[in-house]
C-alpha positions as CSV (number, residue, x, y, z in Angstrom):
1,X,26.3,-22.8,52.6
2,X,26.1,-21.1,49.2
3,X,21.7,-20.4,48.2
4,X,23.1,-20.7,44.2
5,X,21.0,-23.4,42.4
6,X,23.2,-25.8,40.4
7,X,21.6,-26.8,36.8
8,X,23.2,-30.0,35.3
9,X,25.5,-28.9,32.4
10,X,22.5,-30.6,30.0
11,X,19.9,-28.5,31.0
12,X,22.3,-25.2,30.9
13,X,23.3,-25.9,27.5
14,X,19.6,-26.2,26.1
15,X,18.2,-23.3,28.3
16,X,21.4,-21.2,26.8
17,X,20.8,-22.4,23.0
18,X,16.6,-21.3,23.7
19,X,17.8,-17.9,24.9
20,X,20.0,-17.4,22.6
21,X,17.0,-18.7,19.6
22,X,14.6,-16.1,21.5
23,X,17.0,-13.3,21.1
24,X,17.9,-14.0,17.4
25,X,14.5,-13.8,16.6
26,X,13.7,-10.9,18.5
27,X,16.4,-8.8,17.2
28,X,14.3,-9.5,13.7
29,X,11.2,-8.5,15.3
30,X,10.4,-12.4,15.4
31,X,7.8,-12.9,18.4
32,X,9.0,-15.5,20.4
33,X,6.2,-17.8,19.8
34,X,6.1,-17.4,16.1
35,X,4.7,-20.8,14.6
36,X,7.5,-22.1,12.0
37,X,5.3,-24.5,10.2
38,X,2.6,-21.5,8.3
39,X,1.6,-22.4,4.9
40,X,1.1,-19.6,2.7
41,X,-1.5,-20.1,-0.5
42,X,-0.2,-20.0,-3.5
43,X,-3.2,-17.0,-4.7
44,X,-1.8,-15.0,-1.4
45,X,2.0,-15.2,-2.4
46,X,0.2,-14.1,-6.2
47,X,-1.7,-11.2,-4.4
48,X,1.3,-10.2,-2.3
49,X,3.4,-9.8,-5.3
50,X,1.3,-7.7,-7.0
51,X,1.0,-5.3,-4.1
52,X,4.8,-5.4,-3.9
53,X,5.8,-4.5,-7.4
54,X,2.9,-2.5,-8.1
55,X,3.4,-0.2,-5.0
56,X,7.0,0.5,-5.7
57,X,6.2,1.0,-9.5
58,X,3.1,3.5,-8.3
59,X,6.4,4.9,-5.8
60,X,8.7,5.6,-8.7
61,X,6.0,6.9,-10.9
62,X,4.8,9.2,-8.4
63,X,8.7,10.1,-7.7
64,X,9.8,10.4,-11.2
65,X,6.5,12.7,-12.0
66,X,7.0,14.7,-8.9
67,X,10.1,15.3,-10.3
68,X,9.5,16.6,-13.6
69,X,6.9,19.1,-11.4
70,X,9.5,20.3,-9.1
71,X,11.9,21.3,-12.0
72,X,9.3,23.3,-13.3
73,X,9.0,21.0,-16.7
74,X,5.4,20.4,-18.8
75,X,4.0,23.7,-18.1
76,X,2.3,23.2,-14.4
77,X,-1.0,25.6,-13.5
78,X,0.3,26.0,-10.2
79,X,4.3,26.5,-10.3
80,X,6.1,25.3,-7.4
81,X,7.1,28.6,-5.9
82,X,3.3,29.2,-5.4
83,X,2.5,26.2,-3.4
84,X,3.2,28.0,-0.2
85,X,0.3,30.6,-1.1
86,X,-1.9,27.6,-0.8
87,X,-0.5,25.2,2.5
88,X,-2.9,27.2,5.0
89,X,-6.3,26.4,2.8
90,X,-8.5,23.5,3.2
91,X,-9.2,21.4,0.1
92,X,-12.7,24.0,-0.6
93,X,-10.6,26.8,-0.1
94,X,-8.0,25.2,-2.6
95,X,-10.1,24.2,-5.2
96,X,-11.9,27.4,-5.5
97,X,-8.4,29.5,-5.6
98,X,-6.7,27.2,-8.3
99,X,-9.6,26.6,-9.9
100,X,-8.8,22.5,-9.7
101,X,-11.2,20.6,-11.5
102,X,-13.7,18.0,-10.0
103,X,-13.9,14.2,-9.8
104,X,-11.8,12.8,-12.7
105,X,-11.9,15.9,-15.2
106,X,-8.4,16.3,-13.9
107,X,-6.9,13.7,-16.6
108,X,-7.7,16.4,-19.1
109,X,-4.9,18.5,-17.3
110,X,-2.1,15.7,-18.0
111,X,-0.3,18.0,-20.0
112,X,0.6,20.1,-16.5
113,X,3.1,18.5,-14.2
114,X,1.1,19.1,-11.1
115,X,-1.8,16.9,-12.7
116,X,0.7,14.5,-13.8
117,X,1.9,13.5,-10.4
118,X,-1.7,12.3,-9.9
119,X,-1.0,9.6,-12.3
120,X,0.6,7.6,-9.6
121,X,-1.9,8.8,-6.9
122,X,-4.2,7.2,-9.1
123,X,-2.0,4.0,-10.3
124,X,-1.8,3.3,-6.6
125,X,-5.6,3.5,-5.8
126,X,-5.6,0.5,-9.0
127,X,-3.1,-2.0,-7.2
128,X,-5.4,-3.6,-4.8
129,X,-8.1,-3.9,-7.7
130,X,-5.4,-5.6,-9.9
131,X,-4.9,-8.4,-6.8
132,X,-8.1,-9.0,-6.8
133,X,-8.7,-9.2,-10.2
134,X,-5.6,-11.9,-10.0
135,X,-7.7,-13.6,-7.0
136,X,-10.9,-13.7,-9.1
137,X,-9.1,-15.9,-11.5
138,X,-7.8,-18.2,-9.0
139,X,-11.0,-18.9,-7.3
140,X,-13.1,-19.1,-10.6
141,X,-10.8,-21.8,-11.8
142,X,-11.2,-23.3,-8.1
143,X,-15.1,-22.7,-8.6
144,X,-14.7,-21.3,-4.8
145,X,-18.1,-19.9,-4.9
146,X,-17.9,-18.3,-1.3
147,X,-14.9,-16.5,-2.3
148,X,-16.3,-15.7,-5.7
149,X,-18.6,-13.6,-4.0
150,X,-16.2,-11.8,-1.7
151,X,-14.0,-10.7,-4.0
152,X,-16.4,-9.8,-6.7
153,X,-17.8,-7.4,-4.1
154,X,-14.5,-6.3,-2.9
155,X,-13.8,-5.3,-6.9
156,X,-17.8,-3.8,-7.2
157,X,-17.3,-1.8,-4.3
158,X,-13.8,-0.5,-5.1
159,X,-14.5,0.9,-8.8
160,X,-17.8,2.3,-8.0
161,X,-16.0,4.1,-4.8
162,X,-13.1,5.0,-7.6
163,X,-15.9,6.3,-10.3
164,X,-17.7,8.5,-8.0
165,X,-20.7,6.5,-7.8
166,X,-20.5,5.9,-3.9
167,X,-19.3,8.8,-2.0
168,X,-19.2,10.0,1.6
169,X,-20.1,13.5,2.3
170,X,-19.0,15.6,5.3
């Protein structure tokens, strides 16, 4: 006598349609448990967005700029051709050869394409900011006190980090 297990043609039908389900969804990196019923707020979609387009606009900028550098346009300090001088220094070592400038005195150099492609360094380091900032609004018009507070820090914590003012030293 045959050991095969016989599964009523019901049961093989549904078992088929769940593997089948599983392996749709893994194929688009869908874990097989994956609840279908999450509710997104509508200040997270807000925030998300803003990280979206703001990251690939910070992208392009720092494309386009890096660009303009790499064909030699706005008159860089440190032409292209001379950046393999520099690729075995440390940041110290760097700074002192090129003479870079320190903290933010570098957006006095925006007429050299080297310290233009910063411009999107420093667009990028903005974008979180700006969701908060759009999160902010939605929980003062909430009145959500507790996350009032969280973000304002968040914000607080971010620009003084940005200006300088708090600072990790090695």
């Amino acid at each position: 006598m045959s050991s095969q297990r016989v599964v009523s043609s019901g049961n093989c039908e549904s078992a088929a349609h769940e593997q089948a389900r599983v392996r749709g969804n893994m194929d688009k990196g869908v874990p097989e448990k994956f609840p279908n019923n999450v509710e997104v707020s509508l200040e997270q979609k807000r925030y998300a967005s803003i990280l979206l387009v703001c990251s690939w606009a910070g992208i392009f900028l720092m494309s386009a700029t890096f660009l303009l550098y790499m064909g030699g346009l706005f008159n860089p300090v440190i032409k292209p051709s001379q950046i393999p001088l520099y690729w075995q220094m440390n940041v110290h070592q760097y700074a002192l050869a090129t003479h870079a400038p320190k903290g933010w005195t570098w957006l006095g150099l925006l007429n050299h394409a080297d310290y233009l492609c910063l411009v999107g360094v420093a667009f990028l380091g903005t974008v979180s900011i700006l969701g908060y900032v759009s999160l902010l609004v939605d929980y003062l018009r909430k009145r959500d006190v507790p996350y009032i507070a969280m973000v304002s820090l968040e914000i607080v914590v971010i620009v003084l980090a940005a200006s300088g003012v708090i600072h990790v030293s090695a």
